[in-house]
N, C-alpha and C positions, 0 to 999 in steps of 0.2 A: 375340276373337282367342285360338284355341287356340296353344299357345308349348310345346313338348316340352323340362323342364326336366332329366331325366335318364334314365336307360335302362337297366336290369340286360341284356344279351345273353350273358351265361358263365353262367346257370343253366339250370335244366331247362326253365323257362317265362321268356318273354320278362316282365319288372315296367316301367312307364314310368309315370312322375309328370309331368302337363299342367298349367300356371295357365292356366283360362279367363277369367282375369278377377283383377280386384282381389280378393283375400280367398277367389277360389273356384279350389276344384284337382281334377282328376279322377285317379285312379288305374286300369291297366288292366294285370291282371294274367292270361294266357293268353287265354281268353274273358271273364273278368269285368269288370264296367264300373261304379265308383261314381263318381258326376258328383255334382256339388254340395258339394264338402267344404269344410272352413273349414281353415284351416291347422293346426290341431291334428290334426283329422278326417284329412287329409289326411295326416302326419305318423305320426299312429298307423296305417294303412291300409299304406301305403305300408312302413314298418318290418316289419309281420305276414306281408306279401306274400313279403318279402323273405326273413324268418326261415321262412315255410313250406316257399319253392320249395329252402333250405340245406338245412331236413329231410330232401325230398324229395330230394335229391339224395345227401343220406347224410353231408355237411358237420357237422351238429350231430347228438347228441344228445339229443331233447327228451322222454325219460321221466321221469317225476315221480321225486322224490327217494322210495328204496326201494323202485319199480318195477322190476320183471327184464325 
């Protein structure tokens, strides 16, 4: 039973977080598909996804400290 437990749609790429299961979560980020996570897995994936498409969109920031 896939079960769609949350949904970014306000950034540049759609990010959706699935539990297929007890303990297993899949992440699906534009075209990318990581199936099989455990909930940490799933957790950090899902946060990276998130922080990228903000990048991407000009939201954050994300040069290294002393970077121009």
């Amino acid at each position: 039973m896939k079960t769609l437990c949350h949904e970014t749609t306000f950034l540049a790429f759609p990010v959706k977080l699935f539990q297929v299961g007890r303990g297993n979560f899949s992440v699906h980020y534009g075209k990318q598909i990581k199936d099989r996570l455990t909930y940490g897995q799933a957790a950090t994936e899902y946060g990276a996804c998130i922080m990228h498409t903000l990048a991407c969109d000009g939201k954050l920031d994300n040069r290294e400290r002393g970077e121009k």
